[in-house]
C-alpha positions as CSV (number, residue, x, y, z in Angstrom):
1,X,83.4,-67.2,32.8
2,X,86.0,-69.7,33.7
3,X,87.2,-66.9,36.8
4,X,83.7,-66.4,38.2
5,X,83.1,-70.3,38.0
6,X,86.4,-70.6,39.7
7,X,85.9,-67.9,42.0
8,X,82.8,-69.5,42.9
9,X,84.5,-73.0,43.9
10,X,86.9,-71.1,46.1
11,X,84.0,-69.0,47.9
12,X,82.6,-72.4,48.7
13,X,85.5,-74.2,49.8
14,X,86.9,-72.0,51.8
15,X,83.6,-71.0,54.0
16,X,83.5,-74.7,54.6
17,X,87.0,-74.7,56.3
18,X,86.7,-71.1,57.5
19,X,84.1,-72.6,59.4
20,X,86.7,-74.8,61.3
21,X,88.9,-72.5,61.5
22,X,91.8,-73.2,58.5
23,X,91.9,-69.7,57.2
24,X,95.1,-71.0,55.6
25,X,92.8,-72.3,53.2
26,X,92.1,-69.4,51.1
27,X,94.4,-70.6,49.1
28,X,92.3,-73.7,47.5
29,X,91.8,-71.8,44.5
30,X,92.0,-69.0,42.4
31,X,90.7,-68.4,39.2
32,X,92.3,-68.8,36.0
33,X,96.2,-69.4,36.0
34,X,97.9,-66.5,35.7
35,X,99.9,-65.9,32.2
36,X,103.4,-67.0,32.8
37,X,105.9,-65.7,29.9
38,X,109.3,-67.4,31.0
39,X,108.3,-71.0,31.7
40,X,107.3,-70.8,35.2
41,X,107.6,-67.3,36.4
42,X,104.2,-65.4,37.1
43,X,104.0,-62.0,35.3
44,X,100.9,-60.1,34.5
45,X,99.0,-59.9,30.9
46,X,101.6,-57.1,30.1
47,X,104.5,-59.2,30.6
48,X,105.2,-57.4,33.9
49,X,107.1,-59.5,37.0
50,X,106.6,-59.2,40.2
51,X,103.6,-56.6,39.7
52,X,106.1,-53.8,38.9
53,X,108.2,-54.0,42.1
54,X,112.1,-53.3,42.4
55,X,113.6,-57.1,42.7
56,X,116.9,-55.7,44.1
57,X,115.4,-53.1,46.6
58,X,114.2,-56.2,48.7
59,X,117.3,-57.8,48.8
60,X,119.5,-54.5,49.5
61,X,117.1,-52.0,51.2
62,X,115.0,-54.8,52.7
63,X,111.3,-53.1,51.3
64,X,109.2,-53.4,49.0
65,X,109.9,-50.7,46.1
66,X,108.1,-49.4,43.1
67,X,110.4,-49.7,40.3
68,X,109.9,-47.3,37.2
69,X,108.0,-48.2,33.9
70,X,110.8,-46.1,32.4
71,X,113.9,-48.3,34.2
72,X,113.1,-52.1,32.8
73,X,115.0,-55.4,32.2
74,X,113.6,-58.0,30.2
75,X,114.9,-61.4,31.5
76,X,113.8,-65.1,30.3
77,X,110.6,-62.7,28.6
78,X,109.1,-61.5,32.0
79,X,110.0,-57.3,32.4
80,X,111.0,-56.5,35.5
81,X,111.1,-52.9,36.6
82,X,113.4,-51.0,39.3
83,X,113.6,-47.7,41.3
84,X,117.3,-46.7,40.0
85,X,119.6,-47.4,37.8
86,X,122.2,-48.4,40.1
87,X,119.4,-51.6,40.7
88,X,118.6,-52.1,37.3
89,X,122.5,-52.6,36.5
90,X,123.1,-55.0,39.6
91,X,120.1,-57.7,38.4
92,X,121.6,-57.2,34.8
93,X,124.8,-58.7,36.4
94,X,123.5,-61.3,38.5
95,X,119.4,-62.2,38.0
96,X,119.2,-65.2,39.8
97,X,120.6,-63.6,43.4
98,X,117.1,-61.2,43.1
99,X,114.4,-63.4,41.3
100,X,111.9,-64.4,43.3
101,X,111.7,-68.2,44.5
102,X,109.1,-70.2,43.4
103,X,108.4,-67.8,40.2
104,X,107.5,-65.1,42.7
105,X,103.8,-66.8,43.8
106,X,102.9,-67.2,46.8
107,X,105.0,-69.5,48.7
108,X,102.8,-70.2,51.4
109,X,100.7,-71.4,48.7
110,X,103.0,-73.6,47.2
111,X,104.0,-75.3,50.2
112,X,100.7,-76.2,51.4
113,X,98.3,-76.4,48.3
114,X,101.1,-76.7,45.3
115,X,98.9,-73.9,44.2
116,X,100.4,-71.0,41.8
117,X,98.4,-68.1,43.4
118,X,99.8,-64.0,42.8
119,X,100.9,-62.7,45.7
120,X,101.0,-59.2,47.5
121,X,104.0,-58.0,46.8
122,X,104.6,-55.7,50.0
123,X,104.0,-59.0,51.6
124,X,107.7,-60.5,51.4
125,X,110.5,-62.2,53.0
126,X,114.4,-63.0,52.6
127,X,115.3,-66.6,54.1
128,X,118.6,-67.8,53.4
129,X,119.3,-64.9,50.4
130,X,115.6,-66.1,49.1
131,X,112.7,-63.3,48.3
132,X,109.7,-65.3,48.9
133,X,106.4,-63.4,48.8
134,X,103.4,-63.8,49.7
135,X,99.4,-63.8,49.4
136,X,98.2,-61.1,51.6
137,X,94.8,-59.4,51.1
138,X,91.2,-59.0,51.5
139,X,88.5,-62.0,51.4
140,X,85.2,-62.3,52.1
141,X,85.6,-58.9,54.7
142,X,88.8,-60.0,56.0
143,X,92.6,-59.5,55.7
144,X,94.2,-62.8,55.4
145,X,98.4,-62.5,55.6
146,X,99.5,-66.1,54.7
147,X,103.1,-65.0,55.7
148,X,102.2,-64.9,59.5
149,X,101.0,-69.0,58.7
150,X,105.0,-69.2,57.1
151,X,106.5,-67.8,59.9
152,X,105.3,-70.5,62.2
153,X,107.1,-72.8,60.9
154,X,109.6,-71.6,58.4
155,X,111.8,-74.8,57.8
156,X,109.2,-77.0,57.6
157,X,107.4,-74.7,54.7
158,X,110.4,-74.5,53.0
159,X,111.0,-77.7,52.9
160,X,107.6,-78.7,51.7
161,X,107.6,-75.6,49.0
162,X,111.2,-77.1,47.9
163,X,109.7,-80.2,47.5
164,X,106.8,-79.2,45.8
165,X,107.5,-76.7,43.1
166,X,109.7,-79.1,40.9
167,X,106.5,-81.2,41.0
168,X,104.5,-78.2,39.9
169,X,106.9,-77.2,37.0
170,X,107.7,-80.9,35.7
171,X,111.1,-80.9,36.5
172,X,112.9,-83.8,35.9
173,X,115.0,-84.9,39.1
174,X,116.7,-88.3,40.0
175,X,115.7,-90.1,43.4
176,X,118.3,-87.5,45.2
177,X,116.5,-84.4,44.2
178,X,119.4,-83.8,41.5
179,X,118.6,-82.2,38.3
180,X,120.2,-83.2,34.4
181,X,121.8,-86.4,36.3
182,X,124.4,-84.6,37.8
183,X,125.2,-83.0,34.5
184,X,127.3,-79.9,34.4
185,X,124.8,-77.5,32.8
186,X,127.1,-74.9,32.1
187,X,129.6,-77.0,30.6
188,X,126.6,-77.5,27.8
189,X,126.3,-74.3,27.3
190,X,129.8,-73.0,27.3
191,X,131.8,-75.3,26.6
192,X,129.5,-77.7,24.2
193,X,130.2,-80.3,26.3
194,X,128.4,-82.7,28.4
195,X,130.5,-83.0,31.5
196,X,129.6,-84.4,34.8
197,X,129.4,-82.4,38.3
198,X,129.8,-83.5,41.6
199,X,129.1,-82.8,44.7
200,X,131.5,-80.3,45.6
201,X,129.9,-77.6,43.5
202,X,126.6,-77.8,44.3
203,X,124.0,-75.0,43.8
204,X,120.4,-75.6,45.1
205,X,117.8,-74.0,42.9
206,X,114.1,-73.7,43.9
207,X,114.2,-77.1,45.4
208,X,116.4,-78.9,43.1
209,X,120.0,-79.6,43.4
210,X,122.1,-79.0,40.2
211,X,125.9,-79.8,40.5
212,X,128.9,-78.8,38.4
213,X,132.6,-79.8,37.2
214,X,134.6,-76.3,38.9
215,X,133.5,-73.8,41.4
216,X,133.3,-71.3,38.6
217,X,131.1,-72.7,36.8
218,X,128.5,-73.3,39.6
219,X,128.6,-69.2,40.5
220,X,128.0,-68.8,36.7
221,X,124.7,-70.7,37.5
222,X,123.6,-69.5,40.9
223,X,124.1,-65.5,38.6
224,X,121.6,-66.7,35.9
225,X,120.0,-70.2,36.4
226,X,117.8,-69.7,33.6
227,X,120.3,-69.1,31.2
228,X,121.4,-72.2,31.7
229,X,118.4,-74.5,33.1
230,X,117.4,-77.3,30.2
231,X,114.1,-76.9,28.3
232,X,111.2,-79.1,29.0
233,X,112.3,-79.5,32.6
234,X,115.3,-81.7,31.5
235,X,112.9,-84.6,30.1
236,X,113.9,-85.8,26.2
237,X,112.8,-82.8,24.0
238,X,111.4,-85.3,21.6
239,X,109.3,-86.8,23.4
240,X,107.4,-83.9,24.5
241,X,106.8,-82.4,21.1
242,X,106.1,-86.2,19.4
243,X,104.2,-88.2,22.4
244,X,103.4,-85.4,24.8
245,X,105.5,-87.7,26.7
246,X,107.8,-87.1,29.9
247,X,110.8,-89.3,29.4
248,X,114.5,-89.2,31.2
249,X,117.1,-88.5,28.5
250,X,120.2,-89.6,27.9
251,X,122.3,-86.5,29.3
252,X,125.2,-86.8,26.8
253,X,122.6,-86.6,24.1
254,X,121.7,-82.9,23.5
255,X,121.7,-79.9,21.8
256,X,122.0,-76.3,21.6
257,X,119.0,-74.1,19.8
258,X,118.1,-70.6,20.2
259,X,120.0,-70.4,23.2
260,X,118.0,-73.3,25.0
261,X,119.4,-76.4,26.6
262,X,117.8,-79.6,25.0
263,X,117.9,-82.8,26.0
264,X,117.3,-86.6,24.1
265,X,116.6,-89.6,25.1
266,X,119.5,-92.1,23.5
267,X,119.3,-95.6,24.9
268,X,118.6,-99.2,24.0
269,X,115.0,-99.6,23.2
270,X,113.8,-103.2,21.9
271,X,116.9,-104.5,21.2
272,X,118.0,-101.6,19.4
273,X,119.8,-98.0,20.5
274,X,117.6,-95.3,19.5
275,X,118.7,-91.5,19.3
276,X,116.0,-89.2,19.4
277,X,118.0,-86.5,18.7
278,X,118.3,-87.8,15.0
279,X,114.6,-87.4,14.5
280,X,114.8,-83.9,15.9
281,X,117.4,-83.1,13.8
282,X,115.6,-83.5,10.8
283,X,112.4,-80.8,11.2
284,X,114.4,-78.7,14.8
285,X,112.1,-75.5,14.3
286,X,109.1,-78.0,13.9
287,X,109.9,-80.0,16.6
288,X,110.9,-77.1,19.2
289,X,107.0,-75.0,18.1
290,X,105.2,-78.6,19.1
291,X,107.0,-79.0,22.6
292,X,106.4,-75.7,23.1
293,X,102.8,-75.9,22.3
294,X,103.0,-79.3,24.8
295,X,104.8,-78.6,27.4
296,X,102.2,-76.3,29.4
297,X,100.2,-79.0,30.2
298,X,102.6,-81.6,30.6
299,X,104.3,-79.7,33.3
300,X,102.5,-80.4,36.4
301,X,101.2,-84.2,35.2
């Protein structure tokens, strides 16, 4: 009901600017989100990314490939599937070089509606190492590419896809565009440490910058950003399970739980310096299954 009701809207908008000629704005609406399994990439109700297609093929034979339901790798809880091996072995080793930007939808779409729509996925390109894809398919008795829209200005659309998918996905940035503060997020992870970056090692990520302490730790990130990118889109953990709250944490304030990257706000507070992280502490497996259950629809608020 909610699809055909949102179908509907679409229909209705997008004859009125059809009428002017926008076609770009097919992209107004569409339906019901689609399921999203690792926190911002679009898979399909079966878990599947990128609708089955081969996420290194793009990158190294420059088309769009079938991959094999019998050649998979599960990453961040999306299941990707490749045409070889060989391919299957290279994302293994380095993810983030052959995910798609923007959670593989549409970037047209998120550039000029901050819209999550499902793209074709024949419809792609690379731009500086980048697979962007895009909405490409019938409507109303036409074919509407929105790649050939991209291509008139492709800085300008990556610009204004950079800035808007943080926005989209809540992520928590400073006035620069820098994520965790300038925090080295590998150094949480491996080290158990809260170290600051600079700089010098600087890895952009889906429109945010994230900086680090050495070189080696920044190519450990650009290989697997996900493995190391906080939960919560870097706001204080408690917040979001306590007050459905987003609130800047204290980046030397965090902890390490089922692998994820959280982070607390620890600061003075009417006089007094509260640690969040002490009130986690007390109930972590509570805490984590309520910002869990909250931070869908915090994201894009």
């Amino acid at each position: 009901m909610q699809d055909k009701t949102a179908r509907t809207r679409m229909a209705s908008q997008i004859r009125t600017h059809l009428a002017a000629g926008l076609v770009a704005t097919l992209l107004l609406a569409w339906g019901a989100t689609p399921p999203a399994h690792a926190e911002d990439a679009f898979a399909d109700a079966a878990g599947i990314g990128a609708q089955g297609y081969d996420l290194v093929a793009y990158q190294t034979d420059k088309a769009a490939v079938r991959g094999k339901p019998s050649l998979t790798v599960t990453h961040e809880g999306v299941t990707y599937r490749f045409s070889t091996e060989a391919n299957a072995a290279t994302f293994r080793k380095a993810p983030g070089k052959y995910l798609p930007a923007y959670g593989g939808y549409c970037a047209f779409a998120v550039a000029t509606k901050q819209a999550k729509v499902p793209p074709n996925p024949k419809t792609f390109r690379i731009e500086d190492g980048r697979l962007l894809l895009f909405f490409n398919g019938p409507f109303e008795g036409k074919t509407v590419d929105t790649s050939v829209f991209w291509d008139k200005n492709t800085a300008a659309m990556r610009k204004k896809a950079d800035t808007n998918w943080p926005i989209m996905t809540g992520i928590h940035l400073d006035e620069h565009g820098v994520g965790a503060q300038g925090y080295d997020l590998v150094s949480y992870v491996q080290d158990h440490a809260a170290v600051k970056g600079g700089s010098k090692f600087e890895v952009r990520h889906d429109g945010a910058r994230y900086q680090f302490a050495t070189e080696a730790h920044a190519e450990a990130f650009a290989r697997d950003p996900g493995h190391y990118l906080p939960a919560y889109g870097g706001y204080c953990a408690f917040a979001v399970a306590m007050k459905n709250a987003k609130v800047p944490p204290n980046p030397k304030t965090f902890r390490l739980q089922d692998g994820r990257l959280l982070l607390f706000f620890n600061g003075p507070f009417e006089g007094k310096t509260v640690d969040t992280s002490v009130f986690w502490d007390k109930n972590p497996a509570g805490m984590q299954k309520k910002a869990d259950t909250n931070w869908p629809g915090l994201q894009a608020k």
